[in-house]
N, C-alpha and C positions, 0 to 999 in steps of 0.2 A: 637400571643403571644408577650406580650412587653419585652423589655429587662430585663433583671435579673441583680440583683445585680453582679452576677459575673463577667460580661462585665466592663471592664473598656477600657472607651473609649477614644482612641487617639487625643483627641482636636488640638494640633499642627498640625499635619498630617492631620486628616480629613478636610474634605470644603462640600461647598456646591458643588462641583464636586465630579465623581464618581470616590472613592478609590478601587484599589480592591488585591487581590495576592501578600500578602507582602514577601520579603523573605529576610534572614538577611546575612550580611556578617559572614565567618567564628567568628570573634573575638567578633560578638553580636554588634558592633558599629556601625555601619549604615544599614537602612532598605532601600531596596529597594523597588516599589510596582508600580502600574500600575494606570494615572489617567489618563481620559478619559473628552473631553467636554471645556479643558481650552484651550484659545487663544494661550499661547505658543507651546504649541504641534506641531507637525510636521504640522499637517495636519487642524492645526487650531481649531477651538470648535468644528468641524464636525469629527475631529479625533476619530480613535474607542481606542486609549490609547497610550499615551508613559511614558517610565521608567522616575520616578522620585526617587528622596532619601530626607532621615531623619538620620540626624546624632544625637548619644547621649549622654547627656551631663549630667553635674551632676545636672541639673533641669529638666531632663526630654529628650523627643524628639527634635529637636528643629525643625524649619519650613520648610518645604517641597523644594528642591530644583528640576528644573528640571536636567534631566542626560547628555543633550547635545545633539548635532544634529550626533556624531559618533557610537553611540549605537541605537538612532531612526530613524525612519521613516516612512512614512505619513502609512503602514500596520499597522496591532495589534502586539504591541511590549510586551514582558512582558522578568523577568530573570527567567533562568531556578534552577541557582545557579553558585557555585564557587569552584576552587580547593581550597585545606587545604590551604593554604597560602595567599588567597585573591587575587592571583594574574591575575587568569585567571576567568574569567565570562563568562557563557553562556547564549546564548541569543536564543529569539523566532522569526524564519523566519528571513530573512536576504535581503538585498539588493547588487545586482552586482555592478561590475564597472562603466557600463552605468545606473546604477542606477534601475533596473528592480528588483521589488519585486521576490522572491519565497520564499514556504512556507520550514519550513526546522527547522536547529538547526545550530547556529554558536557560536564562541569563539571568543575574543578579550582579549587582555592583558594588564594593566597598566603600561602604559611607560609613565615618563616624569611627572607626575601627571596628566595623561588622558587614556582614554580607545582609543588601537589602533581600525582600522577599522576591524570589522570583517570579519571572515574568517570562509565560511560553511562548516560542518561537512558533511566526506562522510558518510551516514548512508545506506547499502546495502535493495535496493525496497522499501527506504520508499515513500509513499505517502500517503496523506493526501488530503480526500477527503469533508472536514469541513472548515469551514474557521475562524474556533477556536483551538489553541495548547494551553497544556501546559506544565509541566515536572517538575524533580527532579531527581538532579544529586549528586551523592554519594561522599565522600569528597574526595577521590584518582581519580576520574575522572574515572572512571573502569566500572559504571553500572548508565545508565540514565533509569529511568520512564517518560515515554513519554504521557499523552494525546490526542488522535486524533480519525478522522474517517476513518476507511481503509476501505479494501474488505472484511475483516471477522468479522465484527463489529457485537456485539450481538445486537446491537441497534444503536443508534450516537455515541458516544464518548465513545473509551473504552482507556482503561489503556494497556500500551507494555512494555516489557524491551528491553536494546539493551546494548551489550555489546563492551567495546572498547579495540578490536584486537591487536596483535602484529605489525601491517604497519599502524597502527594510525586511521585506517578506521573503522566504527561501524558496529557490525552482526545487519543483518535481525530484524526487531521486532518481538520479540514474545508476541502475548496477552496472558494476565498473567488468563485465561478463567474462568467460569462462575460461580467461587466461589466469584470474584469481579465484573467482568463486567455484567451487566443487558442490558436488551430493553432501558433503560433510558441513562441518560446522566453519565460519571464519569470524573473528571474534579481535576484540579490540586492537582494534588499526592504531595507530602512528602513523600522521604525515609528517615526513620531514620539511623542516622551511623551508626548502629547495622545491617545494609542491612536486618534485620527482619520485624521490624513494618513500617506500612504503612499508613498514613491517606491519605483521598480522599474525593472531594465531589462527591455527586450522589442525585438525583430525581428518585433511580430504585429501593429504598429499604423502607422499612417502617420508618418514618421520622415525625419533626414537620413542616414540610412548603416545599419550593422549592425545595432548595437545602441545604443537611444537612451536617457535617464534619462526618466519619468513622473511625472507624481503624480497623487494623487486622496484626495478623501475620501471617507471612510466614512459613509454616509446613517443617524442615528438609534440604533439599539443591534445591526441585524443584523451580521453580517460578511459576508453576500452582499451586500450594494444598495450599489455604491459608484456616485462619481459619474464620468463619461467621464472615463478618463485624457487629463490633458493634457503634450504637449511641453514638455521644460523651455527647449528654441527652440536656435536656430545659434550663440546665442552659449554654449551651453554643450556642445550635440550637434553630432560631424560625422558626417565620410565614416566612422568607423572603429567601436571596440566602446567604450560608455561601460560601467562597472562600478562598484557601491558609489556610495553615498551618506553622507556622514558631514557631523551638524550636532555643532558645540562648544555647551560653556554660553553662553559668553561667546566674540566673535572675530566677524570680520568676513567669513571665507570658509567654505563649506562644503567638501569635500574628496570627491573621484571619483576613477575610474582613466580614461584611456584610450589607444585604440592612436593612435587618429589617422589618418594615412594611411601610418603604418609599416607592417612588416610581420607583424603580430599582435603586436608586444610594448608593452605597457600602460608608462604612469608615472602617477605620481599628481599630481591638478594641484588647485589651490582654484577656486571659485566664487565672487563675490560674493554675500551673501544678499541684498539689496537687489534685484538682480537674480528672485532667484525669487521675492520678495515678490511683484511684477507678475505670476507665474502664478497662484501661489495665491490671487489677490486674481480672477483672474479665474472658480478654480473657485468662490469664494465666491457669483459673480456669476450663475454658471450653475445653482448649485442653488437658487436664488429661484424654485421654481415650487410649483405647488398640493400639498399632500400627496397628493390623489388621484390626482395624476399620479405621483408617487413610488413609490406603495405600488400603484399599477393593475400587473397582469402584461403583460407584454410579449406580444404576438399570436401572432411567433414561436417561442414557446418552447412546449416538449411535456413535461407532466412527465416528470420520472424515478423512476426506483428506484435507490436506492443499496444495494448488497447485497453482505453481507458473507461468503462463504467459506472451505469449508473442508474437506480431502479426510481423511476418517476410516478406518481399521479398522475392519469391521462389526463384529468380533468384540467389539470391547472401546472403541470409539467412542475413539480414541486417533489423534490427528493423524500423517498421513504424507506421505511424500516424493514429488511425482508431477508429472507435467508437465500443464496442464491447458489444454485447447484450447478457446474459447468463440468461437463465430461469432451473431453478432444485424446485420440490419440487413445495412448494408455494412462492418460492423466485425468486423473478427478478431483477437482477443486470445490471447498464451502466457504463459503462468504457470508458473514452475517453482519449485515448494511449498520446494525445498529450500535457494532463494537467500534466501527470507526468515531474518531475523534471529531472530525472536519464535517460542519454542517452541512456540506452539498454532498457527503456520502457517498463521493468518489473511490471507485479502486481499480488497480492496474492488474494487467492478464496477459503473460506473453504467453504468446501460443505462435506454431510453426505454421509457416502463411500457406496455406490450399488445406489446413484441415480442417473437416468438420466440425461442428461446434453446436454441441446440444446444453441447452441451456432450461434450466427450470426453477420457477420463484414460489416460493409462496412468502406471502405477507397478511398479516392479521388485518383482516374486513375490508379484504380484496381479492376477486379470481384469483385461481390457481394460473399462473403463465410458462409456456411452453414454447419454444423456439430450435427449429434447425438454422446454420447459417456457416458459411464458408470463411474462416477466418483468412482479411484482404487489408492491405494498406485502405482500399476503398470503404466509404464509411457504408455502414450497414443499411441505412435510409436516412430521407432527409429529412428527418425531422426537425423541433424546434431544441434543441440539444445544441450545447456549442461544439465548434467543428474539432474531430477527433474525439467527442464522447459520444460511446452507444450506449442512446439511452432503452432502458427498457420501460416501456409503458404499462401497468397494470391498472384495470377499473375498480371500481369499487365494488362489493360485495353487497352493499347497504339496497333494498326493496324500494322500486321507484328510479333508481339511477339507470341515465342514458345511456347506452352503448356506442362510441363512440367509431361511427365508420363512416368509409366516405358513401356520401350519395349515390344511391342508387338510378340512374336514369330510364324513363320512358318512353318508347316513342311517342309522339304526344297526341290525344284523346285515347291512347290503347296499355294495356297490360302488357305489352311485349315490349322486354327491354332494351334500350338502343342500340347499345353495344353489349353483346352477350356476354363477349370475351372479358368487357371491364366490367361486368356487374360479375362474372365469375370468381374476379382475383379481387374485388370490392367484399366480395361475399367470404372468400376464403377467409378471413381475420377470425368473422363469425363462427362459421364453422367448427374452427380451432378453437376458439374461446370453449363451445358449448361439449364439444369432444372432452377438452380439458377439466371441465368441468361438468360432470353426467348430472349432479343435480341441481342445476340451473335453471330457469324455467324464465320465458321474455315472451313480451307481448309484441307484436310491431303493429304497428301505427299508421297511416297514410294518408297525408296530405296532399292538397290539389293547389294550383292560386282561385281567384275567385270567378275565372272566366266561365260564364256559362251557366249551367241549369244546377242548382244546390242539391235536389236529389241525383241527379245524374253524377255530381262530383262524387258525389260521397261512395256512389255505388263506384266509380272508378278508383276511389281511394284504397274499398276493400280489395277487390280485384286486384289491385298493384301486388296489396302486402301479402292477398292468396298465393299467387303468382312467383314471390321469394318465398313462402312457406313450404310453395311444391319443390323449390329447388332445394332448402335447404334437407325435406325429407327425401332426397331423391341422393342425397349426399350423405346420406344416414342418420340423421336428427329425429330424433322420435315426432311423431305430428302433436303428441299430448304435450309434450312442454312449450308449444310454440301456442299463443291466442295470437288472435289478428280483432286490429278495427279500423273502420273507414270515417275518417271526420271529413269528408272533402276541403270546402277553404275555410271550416272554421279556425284554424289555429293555425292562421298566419305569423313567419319569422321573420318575414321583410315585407316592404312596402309593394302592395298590388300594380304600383299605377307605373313601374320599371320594367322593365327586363330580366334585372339581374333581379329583382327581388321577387319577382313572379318563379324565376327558375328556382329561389333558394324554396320558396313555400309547396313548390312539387317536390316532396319528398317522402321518405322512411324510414321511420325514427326504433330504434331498437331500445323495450325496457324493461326492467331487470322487474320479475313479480314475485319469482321465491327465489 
């Protein structure tokens, strides 16, 4: 489909370089927007974009300026928007001190007539698992829509909100789920200051070409129940990719990118508003229905769990670096703990509540870990994890390290265990560890408290840890990789002269020898 009349196209701004995501300052005076391909750029013609602007004047836009080397750099740059005041801009991904990319959301402030260095926004588990963002940030700085590709993505790139906290820090993204987000791509949102209306693009809805502009509103106070995205129509979407949506205070056109029927490379064109008044006027039309219809759930939908992640050190419950392979359903998911940004190595996993959930880690110089488990609002164990994270615990692989299980109990003077039943599911951890891992090899240990005849101890100590050797071979563990030894109450953990410390030193200790 060729252009329509309705496009009016930005001649100053556009080139034969690719324009794309324009977005305006508060006061409608200068555009900023995203070009890609020119020798200025950070990163040179090979650049995948950096921010440039258009100031406007009483002829029009006038020629595209680049934005500086303080706002880019050689990653994919673009703005997210501004506070009411123009003063503060937000930016896409950011660069540290020593200069190291990450992917993320930052702010900078105009001092001086310059934009100071940016500074990234804490935004709690985000990651981004795309190497495309974009966003739309609301004009008090209170509620960002985010662009990206997480762990609960209906498809690539879905749409999130994330709200900004009382200690300056941003909550969690929530995707805004499957009234917006599609199997397709959904790509630079606009909030309207009405925090109601929403436009987006998307290739996941019925459309004229690639990628087409939408709107929709937001039903009530949730940020899920929007209402059917609708087409902004042909005279604004073609054959090619629309990007960005930019409304001024005051002005007659909104402002998009698109390729058109070129060959991927975007310009930036206006839109009549009058024009999308007719949409919007039409989603108004469409949500005249009963509340109960509103708020009733949709037949096809199954809840979920949304569950947050997190691969620990047993030793010392300290986040690490591992690749993490999760299969449920017809879905197979890879995580790797180390591309996240965020030191606690957090990440989210929606999964459909009653399904299985097979789960497998490996991390450098530590067991292989393996896990079945029933994805449940209810946490998986109670471990030392804060509440609603499953942590996943791996040991260490290093010669000499304790295996960390719980106690085994005796009845006391005898090698028969007290309760079979808890030394069986005590013992299962083990089991699994050693299955998981066929060339493993551990000694176990047995200690006594000090009541009693010192050889007689010791002779009960080995006894004990014969006693778990026979069960763990009786459960398929080779008997060669298992040694056993009897210390009786040489190597006490707590104090003799107690109870509880006499019980902690009747024990068996599991340790890692190849």
């Amino acid at each position: 489909m060729g252009q329509t009349q309705s496009h009016v196209k930005m001649d100053s701004i556009s080139s034969s370089f690719d324009e794309q995501n324009p977005v305006l300052t508060p006061d409608g005076k200068r555009m900023y927007f995203v070009r890609s391909g020119h020798a200025r750029n950070q990163g040179g013609v090979i650049d995948r974009g950096d921010i440039w602007y258009s100031d406007k004047t009483e002829k029009g836009w006038s020629l595209a300026k680049h934005a500086g080397s303080t706002i880019n750099h050689t990653g994919l740059n673009g703005v997210v928007g501004f506070s009411a005041d123009g003063e503060r801009i937000y930016l896409l991904n950011y660069k540290d001190s020593e200069g190291n990319l990450h992917k993320g959301i930052a702010m900078a402030e105009w001092v001086m007539d310059h934009w100071s260095v940016p500074q990234p926004l804490d935004i709690r588990y985000f990651a981004n698992n795309s190497e495309y963002i974009s966003g739309s940030i609301s004009p008090d700085e209170k509620v960002m829509i985010l662009s990206y590709k997480s762990y609960d993505t209906f498809g690539n790139e879905d749409l999130y909100v994330t709200f900004k906290e009382s200690n300056g820090s941003w909550s969690q993204p929530e995707n805004l789920g499957a009234d917006i987000n599609t199997e397709g791509e959904e790509w630079s949102p606009y909030l309207a200051p009405d925090l109601k209306t929403l436009y987006f693009s998307s290739n996941g809805f019925e459309g004229q070409g690639g990628r087409d502009i939408f709107v929709s509103n937001r039903k009530g106070s949730s940020w899920t129940d929007w209402t059917k995205p609708v087409n902004l129509g042909a005279e604004m979407n073609t054959a090619g990719v629309e990007l960005g949506y930019a409304i001024p205070k005051l002005g007659e056109l909104a402002y998009f990118s698109s390729t058109q029927n070129s060959e991927g490379f975007g310009d930036i064109f206006g839109f009549p508003l009058n024009k999308t008044e007719k949409v919007l006027q039409e989603i108004v039309s469409n949500t005249e229905t009963p509340i109960t219809k509103v708020t009733e759930p949709k037949a096809q939908e199954k809840p979920v769990v949304v569950m947050t992640m997190q691969v620990l050190d047993i030793s010392n419950d300290q986040p690490i670096n591992g690749v993490v392979k999760l299969n449920f359903g017809e879905k197979e998911i890879e995580i790797n703990t180390a591309e996240l940004d965020s030191p606690e190595k957090k990440f989210l996993v929606t999964i459909e509540e009653g399904l299985e959930v097979n789960v497998e880690i490996d991390a450098e110089g530590f067991l292989k870990y393996k896990e079945t488990f029933v994805a449940s609002a209810t946490p998986r164990s109670g471990g030392n994890e804060p509440k609603g994270v499953e942590g996943f615990k791996l040991t260490s692989r290093e010669v000499g390290t304790k295996i960390k299980i719980e106690n085994v109990l005796f009845n006391e003077g005898t090698s028969s265990f007290a309760n079979a039943k808890a030394a069986a599911i005590q013992l299962e951890e083990l089991i699994v560890l050693m299955l998981n891992n066929p060339d493993l090899e551990i000694r176990l240990e047995g200690h006594t408290d000090n009541r009693g005849n010192p050889k007689l101890l010791k002779e009960l100590s080995l006894d004990r840890v014969n006693a778990v050797k026979d069960y763990l071979v009786e459960k398929g563990i080779s008997g060669k990789r298992i040694e056993t030894v009897g210390f009786g109450g040489e190597k006490p953990v707590g104090q003799n002269f107690s109870v509880a410390g006499r019980e902690s030193n009747r024990r068996v200790e599991f340790i890692i020898i190849k």
